[in-house]
DSSP file (Angstrom, degrees, kcal/mol; ACC not computed):
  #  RESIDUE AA STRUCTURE BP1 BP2  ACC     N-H-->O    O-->H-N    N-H-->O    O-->H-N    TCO  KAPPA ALPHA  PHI   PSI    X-CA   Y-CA   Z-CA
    1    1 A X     >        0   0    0      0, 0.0     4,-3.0     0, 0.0     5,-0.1   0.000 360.0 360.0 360.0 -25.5   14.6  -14.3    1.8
    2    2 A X  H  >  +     0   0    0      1,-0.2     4,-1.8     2,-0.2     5,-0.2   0.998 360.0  50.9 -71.2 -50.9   15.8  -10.5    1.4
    3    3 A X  H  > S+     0   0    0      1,-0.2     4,-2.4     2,-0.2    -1,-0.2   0.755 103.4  62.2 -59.7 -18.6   13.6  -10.3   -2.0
    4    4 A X  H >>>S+     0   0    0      1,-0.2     4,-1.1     2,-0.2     3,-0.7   0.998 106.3  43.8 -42.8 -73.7   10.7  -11.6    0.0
    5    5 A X  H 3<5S+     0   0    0     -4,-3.0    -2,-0.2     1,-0.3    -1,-0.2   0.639 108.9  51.4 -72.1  -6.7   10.7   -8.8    2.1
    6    6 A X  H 3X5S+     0   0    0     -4,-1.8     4,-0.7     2,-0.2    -1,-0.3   0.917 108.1  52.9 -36.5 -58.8   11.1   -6.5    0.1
    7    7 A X  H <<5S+     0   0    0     -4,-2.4     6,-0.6    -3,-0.7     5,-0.4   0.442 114.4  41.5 -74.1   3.3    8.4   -7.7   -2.0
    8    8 A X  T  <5S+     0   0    0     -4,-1.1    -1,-0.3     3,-0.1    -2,-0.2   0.348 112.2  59.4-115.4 -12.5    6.0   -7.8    0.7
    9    9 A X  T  4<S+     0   0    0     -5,-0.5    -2,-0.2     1,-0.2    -3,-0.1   0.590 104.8  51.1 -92.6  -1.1    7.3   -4.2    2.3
   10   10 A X  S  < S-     0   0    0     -4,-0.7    -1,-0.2     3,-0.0    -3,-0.1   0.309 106.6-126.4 -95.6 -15.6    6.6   -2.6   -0.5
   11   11 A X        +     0   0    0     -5,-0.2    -3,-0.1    -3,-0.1    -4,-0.1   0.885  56.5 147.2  79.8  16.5    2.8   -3.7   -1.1
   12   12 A X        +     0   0    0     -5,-0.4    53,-0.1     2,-0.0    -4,-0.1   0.986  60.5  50.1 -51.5 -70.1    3.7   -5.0   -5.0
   13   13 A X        -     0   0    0     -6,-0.6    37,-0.2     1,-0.1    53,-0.1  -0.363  69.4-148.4 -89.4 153.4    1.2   -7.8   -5.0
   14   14 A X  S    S+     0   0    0     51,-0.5    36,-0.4     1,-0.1     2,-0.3   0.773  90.8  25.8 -60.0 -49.2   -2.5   -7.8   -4.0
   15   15 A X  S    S-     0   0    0     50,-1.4     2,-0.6    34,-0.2    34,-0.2  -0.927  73.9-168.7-117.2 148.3   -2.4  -11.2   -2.7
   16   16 A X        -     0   0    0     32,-1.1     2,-0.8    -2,-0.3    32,-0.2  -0.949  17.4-147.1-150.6 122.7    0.5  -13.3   -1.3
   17   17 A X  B     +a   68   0A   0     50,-3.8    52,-2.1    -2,-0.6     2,-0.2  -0.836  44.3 140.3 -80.7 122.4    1.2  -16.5   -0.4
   18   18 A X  E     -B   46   0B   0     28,-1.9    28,-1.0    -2,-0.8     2,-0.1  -0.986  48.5 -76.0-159.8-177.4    3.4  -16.8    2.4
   19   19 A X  E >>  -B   45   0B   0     -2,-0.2     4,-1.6    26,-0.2     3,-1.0  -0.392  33.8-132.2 -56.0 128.2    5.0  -18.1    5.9
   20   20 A X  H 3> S+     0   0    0     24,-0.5     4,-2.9     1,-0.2    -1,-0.1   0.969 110.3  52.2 -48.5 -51.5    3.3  -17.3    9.0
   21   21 A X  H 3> S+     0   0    0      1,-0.3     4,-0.8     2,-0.2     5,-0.3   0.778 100.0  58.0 -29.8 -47.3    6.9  -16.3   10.2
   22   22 A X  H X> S+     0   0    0     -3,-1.0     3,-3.4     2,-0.2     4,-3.2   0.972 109.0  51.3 -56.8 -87.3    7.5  -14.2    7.4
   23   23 A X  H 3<>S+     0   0    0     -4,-1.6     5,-6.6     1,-0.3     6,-0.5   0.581 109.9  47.0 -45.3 -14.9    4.3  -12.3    8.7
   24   24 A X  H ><5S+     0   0    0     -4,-2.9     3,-1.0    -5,-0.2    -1,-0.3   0.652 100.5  58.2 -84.9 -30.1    5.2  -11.9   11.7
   25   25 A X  H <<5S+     0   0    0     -3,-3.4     2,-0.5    -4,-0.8    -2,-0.2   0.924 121.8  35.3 -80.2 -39.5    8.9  -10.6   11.5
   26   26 A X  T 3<5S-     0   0    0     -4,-3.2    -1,-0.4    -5,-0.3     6,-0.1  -0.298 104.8-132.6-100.4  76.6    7.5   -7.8    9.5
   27   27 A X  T <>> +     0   0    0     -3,-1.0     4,-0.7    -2,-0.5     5,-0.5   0.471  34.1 177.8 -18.5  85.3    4.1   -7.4   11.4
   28   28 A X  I  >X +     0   0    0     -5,-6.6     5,-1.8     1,-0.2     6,-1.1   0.872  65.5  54.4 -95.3  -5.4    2.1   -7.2    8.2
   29   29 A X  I  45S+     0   0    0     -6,-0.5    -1,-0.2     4,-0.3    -2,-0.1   0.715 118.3  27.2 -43.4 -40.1   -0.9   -7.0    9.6
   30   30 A X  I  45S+     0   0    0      3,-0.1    -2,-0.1     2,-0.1    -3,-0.1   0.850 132.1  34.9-104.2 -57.9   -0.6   -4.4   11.6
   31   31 A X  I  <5S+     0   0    0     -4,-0.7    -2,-0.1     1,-0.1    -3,-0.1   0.858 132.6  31.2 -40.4 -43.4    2.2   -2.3    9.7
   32   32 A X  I  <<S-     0   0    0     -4,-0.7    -3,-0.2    -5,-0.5    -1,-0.1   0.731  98.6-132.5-116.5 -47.8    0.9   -3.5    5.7
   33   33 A X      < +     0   0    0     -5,-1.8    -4,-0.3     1,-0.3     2,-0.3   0.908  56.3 153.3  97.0  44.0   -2.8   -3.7    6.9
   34   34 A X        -     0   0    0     -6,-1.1     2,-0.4    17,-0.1    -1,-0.3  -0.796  26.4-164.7-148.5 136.7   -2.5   -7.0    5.0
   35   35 A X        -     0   0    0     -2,-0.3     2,-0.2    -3,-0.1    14,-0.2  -0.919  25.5 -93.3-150.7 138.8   -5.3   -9.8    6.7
   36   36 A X        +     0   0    0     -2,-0.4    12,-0.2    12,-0.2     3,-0.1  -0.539  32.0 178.1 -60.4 133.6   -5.5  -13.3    6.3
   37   37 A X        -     0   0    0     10,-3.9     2,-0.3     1,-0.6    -1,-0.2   0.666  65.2 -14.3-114.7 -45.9   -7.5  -14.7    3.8
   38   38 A X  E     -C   47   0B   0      9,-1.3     9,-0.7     2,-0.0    -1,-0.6  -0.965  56.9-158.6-156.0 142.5   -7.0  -19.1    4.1
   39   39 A X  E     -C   46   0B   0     -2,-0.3     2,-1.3     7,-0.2     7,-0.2  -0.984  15.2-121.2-121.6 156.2   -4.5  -21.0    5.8
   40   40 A X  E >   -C   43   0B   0      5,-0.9     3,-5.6     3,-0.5     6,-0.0  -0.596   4.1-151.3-119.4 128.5   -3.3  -24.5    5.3
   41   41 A X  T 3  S+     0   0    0     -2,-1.3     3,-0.2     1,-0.4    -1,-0.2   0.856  95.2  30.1 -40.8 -59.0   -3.4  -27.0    8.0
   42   42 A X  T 3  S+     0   0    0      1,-0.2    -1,-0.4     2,-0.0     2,-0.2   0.361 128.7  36.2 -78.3  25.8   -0.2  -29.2    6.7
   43   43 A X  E <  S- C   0  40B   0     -3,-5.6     2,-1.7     2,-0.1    -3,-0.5  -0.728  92.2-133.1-167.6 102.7    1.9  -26.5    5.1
   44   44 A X  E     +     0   0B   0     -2,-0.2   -24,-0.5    -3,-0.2     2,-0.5  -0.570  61.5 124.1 -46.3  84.0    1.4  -22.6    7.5
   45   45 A X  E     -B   19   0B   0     -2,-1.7    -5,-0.9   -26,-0.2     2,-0.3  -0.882  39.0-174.2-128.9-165.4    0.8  -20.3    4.6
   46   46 A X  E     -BC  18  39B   0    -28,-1.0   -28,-1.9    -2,-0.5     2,-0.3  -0.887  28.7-106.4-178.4 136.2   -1.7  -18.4    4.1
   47   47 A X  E     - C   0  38B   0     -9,-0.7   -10,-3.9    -2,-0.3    -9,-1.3  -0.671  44.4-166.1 -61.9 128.1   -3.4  -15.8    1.4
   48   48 A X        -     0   0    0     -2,-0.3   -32,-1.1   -32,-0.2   -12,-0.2  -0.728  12.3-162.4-105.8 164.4   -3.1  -11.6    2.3
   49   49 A X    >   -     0   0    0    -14,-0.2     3,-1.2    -2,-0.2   -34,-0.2  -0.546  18.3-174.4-149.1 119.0   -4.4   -8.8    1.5
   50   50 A X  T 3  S+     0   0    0    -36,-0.4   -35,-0.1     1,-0.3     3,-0.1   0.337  84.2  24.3 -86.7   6.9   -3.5   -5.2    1.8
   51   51 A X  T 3  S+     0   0    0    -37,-0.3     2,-0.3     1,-0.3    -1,-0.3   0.510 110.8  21.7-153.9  29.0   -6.4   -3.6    0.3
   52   52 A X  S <  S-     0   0    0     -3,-1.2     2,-0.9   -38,-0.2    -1,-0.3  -0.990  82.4 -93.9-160.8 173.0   -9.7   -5.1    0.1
   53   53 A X        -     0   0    0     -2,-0.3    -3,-0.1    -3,-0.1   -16,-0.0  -0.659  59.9-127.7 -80.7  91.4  -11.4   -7.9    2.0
   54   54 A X        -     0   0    0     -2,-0.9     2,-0.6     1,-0.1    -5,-0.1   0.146  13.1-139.8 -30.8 139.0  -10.3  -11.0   -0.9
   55   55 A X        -     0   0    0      2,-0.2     2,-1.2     0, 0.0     6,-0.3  -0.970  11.9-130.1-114.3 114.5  -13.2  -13.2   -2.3
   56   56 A X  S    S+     0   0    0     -2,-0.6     2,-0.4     4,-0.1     3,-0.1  -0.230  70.4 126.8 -50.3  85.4  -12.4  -17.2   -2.8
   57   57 A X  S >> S-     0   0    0     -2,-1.2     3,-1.5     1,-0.1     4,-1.3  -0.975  77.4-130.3-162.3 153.9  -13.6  -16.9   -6.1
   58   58 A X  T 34 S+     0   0    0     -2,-0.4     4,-0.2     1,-0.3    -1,-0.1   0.708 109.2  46.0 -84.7 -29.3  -12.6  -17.5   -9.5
   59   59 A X  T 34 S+     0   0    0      2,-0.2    -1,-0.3     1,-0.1    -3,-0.1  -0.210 106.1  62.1-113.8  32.2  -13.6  -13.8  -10.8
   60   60 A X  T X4 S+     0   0    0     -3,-1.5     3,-0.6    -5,-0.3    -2,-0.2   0.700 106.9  41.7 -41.0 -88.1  -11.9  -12.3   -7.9
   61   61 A X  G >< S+     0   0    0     -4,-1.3     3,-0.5    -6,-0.3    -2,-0.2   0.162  89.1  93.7 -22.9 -28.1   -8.5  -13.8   -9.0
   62   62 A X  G 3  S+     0   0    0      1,-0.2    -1,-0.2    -4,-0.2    -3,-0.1   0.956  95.0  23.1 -89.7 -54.6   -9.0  -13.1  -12.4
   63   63 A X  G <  S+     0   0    0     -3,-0.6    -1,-0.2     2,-0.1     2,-0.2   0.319 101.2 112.5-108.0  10.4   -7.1   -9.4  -12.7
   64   64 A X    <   -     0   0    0     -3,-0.5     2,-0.6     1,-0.1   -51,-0.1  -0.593  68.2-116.1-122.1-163.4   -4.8   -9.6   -9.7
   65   65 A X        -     0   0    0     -2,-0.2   -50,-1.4   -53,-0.1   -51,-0.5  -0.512  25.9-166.5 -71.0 118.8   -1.2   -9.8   -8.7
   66   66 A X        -     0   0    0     -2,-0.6   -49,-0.2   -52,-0.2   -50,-0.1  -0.046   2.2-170.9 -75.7  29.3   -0.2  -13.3   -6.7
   67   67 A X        -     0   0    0     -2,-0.2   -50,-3.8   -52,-0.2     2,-0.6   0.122   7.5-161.4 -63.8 127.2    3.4  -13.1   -5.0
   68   68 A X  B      a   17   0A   0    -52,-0.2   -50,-0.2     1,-0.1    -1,-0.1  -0.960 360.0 360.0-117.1 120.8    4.1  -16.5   -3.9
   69   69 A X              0   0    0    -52,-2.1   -51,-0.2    -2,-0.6    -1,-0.1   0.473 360.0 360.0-121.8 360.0    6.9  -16.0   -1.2
């Protein structure tokens, strides 16, 4: 868990899979600027992103970072 938060307090990745919980104990939203993109109904996680609005699309994806946390 520590390296999670690290790796999401620092901004590393462009996009991040993680636990709502997670986003909340560090308020990345508000702190990280970092916005829900999708969540999923059986499993809380959800795509961020701290610096652009993200597009579900295949040539989005192509050139950024993922952190899956």
């Amino acid at each position: 868990l520590a390296e999670q938060i690290e790796f999401l307090a620092k901004g590393i990745a462009d996009l991040i899979l993680t636990k709502d919980n997670i986003m909340s104990a560090l308020m990345a939203e508000s702190t990280h600027s970092y916005k829900p993109v999708i969540g999923y109904p059986a499993y809380s996680a959800f795509f961020i992103s701290n610096t652009e609005k993200p597009k579900l699309s295949k040539s989005y994806f192509l050139d950024k970072k993922i952190g899956l946390l």
